[in-house]
LUMDREN-498340 format. One line per 10 residues: number of its first residue (from 1); their letters; for each residue x, y, z of N, C-alpha, C. Coordinates in nm, 3 decimals, always signed. Example, Ala and Ser with C-alpha at 12.3 -4.5 7.8 and 13.67 -1.06 7.14 Angstrom:
LUMDREN-498340
1 = as = +1.319 -0.569 +0.780 +1.230 -0.450 +0.780 +1.320 -0.330 +0.780; +1.285 -0.225 +0.708 +1.367 -0.106 +0.714 +1.290 +0.003 +0.787
end
This chain:
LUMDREN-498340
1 = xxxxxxxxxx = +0.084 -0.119 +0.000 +0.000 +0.000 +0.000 +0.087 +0.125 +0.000; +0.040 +0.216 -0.101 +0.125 +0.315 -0.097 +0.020 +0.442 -0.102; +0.092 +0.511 +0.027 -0.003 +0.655 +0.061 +0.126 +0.799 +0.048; -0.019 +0.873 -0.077 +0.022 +1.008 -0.119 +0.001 +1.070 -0.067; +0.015 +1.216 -0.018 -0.035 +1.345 +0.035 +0.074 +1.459 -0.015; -0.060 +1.504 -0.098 -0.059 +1.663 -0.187 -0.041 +1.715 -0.082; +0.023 +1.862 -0.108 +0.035 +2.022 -0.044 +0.043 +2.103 -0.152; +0.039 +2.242 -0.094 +0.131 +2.362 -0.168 +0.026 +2.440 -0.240; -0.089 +2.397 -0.273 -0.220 +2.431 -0.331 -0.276 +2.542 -0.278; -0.310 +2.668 -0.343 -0.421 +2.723 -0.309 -0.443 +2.843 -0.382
11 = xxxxxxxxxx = -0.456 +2.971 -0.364 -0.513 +3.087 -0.463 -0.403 +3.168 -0.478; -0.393 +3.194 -0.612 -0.284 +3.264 -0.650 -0.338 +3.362 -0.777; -0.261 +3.483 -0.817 -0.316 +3.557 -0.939 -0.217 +3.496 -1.075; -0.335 +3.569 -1.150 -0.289 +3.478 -1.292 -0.115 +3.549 -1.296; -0.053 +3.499 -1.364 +0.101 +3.514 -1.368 +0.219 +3.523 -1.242; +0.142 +3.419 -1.162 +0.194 +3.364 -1.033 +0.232 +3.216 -1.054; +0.289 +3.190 -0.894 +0.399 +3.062 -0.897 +0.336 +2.970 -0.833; +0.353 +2.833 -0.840 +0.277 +2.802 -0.666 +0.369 +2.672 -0.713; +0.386 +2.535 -0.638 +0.484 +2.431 -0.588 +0.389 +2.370 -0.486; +0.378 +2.245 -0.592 +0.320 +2.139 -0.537 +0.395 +2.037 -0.403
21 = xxxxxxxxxx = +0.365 +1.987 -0.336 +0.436 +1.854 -0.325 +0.360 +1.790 -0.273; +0.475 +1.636 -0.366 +0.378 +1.494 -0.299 +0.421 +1.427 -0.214; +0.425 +1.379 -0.125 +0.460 +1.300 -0.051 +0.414 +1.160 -0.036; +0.533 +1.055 -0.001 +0.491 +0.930 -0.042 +0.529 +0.859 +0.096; +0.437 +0.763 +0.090 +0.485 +0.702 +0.211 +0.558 +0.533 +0.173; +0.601 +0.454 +0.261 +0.693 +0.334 +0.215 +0.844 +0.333 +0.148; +0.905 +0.206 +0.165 +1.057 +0.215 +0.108 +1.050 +0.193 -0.022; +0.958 +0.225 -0.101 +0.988 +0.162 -0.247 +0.999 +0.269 -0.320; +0.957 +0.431 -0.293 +0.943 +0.549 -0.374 +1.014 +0.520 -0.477; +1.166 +0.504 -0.498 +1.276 +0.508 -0.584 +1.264 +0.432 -0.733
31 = xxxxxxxxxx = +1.126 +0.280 -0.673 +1.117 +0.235 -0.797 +1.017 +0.278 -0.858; +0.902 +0.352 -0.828 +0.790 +0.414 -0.892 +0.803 +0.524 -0.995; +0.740 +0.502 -1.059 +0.709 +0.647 -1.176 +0.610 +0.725 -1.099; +0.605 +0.845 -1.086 +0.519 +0.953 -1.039 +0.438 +1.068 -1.129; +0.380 +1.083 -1.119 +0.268 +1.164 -1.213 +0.188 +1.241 -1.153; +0.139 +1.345 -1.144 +0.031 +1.484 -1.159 -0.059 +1.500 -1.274; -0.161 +1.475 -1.214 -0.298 +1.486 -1.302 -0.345 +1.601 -1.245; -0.478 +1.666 -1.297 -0.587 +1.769 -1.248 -0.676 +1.746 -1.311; -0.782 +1.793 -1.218 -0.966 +1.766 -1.270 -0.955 +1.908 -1.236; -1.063 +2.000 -1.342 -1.136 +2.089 -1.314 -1.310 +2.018 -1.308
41 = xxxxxxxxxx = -1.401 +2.172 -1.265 -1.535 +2.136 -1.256 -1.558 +2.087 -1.368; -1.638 +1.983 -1.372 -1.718 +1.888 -1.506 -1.637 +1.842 -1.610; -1.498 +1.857 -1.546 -1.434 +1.814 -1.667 -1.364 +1.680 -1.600; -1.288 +1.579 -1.729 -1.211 +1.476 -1.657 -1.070 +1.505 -1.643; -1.058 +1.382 -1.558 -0.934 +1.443 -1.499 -0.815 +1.439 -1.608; -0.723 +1.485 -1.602 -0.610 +1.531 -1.721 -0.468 +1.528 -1.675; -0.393 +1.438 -1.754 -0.245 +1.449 -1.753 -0.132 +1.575 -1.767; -0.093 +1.612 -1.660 -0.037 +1.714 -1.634 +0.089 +1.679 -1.646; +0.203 +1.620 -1.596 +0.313 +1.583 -1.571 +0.375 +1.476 -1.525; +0.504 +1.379 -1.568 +0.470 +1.296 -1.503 +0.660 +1.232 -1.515
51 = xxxxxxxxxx = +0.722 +1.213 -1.412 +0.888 +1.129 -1.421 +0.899 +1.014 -1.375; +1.011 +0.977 -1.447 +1.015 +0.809 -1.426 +1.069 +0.796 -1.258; +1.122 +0.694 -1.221 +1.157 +0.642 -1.154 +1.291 +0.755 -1.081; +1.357 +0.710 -1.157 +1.517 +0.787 -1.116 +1.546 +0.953 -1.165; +1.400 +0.947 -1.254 +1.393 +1.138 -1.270 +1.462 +1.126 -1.388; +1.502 +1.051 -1.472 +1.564 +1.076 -1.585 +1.487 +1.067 -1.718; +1.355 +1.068 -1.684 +1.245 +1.119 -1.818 +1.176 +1.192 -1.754; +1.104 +1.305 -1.855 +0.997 +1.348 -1.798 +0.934 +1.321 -1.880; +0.779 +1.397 -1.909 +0.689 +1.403 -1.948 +0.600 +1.523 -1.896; +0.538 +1.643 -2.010 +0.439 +1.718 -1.988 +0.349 +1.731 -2.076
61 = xxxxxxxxxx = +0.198 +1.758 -2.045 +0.105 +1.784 -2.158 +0.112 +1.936 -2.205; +0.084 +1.930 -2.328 +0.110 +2.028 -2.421 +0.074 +2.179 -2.361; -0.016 +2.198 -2.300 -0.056 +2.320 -2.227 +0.036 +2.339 -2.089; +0.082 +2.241 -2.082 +0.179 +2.342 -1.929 +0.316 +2.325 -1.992; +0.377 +2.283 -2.040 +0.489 +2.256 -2.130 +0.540 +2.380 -2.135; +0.719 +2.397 -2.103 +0.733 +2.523 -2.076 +0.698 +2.632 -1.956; +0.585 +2.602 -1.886 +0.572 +2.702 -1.774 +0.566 +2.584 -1.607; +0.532 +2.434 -1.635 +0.494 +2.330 -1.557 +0.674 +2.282 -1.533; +0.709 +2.255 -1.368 +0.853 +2.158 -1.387 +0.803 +2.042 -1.267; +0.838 +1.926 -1.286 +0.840 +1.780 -1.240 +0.969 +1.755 -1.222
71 = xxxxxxxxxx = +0.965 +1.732 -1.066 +1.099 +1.707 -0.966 +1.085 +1.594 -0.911; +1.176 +1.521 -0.853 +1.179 +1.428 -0.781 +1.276 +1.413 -0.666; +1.286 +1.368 -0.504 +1.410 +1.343 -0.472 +1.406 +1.219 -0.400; +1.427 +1.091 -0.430 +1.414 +0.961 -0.427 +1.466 +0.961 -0.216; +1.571 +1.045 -0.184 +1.584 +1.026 -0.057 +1.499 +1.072 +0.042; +1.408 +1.158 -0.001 +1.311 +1.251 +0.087 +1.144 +1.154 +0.060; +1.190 +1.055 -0.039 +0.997 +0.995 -0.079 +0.924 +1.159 -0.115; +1.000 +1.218 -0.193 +0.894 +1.358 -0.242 +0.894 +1.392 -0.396; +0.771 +1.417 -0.436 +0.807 +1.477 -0.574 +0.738 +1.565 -0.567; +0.759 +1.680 -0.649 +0.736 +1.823 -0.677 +0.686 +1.871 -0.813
81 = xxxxxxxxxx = +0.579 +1.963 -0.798 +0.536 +2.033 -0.935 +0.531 +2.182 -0.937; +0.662 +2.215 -1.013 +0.663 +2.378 -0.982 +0.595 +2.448 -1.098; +0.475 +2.489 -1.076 +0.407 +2.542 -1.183 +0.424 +2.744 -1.193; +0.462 +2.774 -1.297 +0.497 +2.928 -1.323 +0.413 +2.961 -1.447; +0.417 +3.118 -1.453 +0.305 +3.147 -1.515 +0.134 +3.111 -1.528; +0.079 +3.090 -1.403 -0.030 +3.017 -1.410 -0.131 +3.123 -1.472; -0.262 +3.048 -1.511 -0.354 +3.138 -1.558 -0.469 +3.074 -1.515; -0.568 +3.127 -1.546 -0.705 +3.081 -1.503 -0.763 +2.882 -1.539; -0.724 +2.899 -1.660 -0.724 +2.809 -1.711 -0.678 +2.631 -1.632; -0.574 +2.690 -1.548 -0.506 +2.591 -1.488 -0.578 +2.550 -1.346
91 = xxxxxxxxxx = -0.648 +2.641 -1.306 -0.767 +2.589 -1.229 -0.821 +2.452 -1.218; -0.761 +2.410 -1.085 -0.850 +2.260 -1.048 -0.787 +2.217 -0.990; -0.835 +2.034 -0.942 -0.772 +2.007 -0.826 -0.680 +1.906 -0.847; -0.559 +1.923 -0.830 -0.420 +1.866 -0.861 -0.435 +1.712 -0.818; -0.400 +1.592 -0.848 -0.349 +1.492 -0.776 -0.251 +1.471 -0.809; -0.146 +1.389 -0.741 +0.015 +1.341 -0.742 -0.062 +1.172 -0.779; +0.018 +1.066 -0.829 -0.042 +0.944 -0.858 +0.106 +0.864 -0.832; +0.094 +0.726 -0.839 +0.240 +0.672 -0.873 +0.242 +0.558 -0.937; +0.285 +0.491 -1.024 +0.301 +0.359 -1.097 +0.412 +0.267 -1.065; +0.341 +0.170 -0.981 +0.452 +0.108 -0.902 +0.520 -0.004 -1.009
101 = xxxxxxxxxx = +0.521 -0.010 -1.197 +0.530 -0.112 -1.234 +0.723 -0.065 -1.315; +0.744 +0.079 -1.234 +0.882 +0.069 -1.271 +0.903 +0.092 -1.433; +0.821 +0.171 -1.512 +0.849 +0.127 -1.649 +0.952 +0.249 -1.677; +0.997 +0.238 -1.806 +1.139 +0.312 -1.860 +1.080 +0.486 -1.934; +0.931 +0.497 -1.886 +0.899 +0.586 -1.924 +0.810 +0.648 -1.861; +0.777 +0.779 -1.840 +0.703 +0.877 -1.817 +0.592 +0.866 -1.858; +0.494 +0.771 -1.770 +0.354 +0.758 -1.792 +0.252 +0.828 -1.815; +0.220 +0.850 -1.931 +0.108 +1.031 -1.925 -0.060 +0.944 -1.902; -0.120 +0.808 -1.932 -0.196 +0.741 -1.882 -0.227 +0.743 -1.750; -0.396 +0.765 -1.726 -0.424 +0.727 -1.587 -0.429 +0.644 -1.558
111 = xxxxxxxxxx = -0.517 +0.549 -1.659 -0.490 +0.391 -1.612 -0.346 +0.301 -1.553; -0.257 +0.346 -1.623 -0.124 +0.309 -1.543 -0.038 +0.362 -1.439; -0.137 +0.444 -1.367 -0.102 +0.462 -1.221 -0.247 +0.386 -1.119; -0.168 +0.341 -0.995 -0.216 +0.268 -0.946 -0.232 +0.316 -0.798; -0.157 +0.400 -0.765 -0.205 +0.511 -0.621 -0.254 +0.609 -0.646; -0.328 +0.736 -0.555 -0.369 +0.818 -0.604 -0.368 +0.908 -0.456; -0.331 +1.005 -0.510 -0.384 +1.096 -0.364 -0.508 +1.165 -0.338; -0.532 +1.286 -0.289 -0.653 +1.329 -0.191 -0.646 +1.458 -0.310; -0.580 +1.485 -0.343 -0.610 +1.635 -0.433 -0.581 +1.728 -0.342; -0.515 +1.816 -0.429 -0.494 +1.963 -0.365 -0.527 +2.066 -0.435
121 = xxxxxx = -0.619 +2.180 -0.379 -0.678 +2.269 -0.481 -0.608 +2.400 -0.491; -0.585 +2.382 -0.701 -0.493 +2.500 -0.674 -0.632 +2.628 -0.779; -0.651 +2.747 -0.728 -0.735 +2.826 -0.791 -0.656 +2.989 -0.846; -0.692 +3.004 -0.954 -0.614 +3.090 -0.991 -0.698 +3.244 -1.033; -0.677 +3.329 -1.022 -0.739 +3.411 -1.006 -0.720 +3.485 -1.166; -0.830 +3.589 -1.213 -0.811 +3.654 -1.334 -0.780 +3.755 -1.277
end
């Protein structure tokens, strides 16, 4: 069993910073792939970011690309989403996820994550 818990979430104006983190619990962090999704209202949830195992791939979806960064530090069980330039748009509620199957790539699929956290709400102001 592996337990997440989001932070760092909350109201910020458009062309502001904010820094996620996830926190993981158990000794295995190091072999998991980690990922950040977000749901806004009525919408589904969406692949935001996502690094392998040892941090040596990433992966971002086309709209945060450039302003979105995905960190990892395998000794702390933490990974990080430093999001810059936010805008309205980016509105909703963050989850951290993890894919305990170790693969050689940066999972942008929800189905292939298999933990999930509590969400953290990040709201952005116009």
């Amino acid at each position: 069993q592996v337990q997440l818990v989001e932070s760092g979430g909350g109201l910020v104006q458009a062309g502001g910073s904010l820094r996620l983190s996830c926190a993981a619990s158990g000794r295995s962090f190091s072999n998991y792939g980690m990922g950040w999704f977000r749901q806004a209202p009525g919408k589904e949830r969406e692949f935001v970011a996502a690094i392998t195992k040892s941090g040596a791939r990433t992966s971002y979806a086309d709209r945060v690309k450039g302003r979105f960064i995905i960190s990892r530090d395998n000794a702390k069980n933490t990974v990080w989403l430093q999001m810059n330039s936010l805008n309205p748009e980016d509105t909703a509620v963050y989850y951290c996820a993890a894919d305990i199957y170790a693969r050689d790539y940066a999972s942008t699929r929800t189905v292939e994550y298999d933990y999930w956290g509590q969400g953290t709400q990040v709201t952005v102001s116009s």
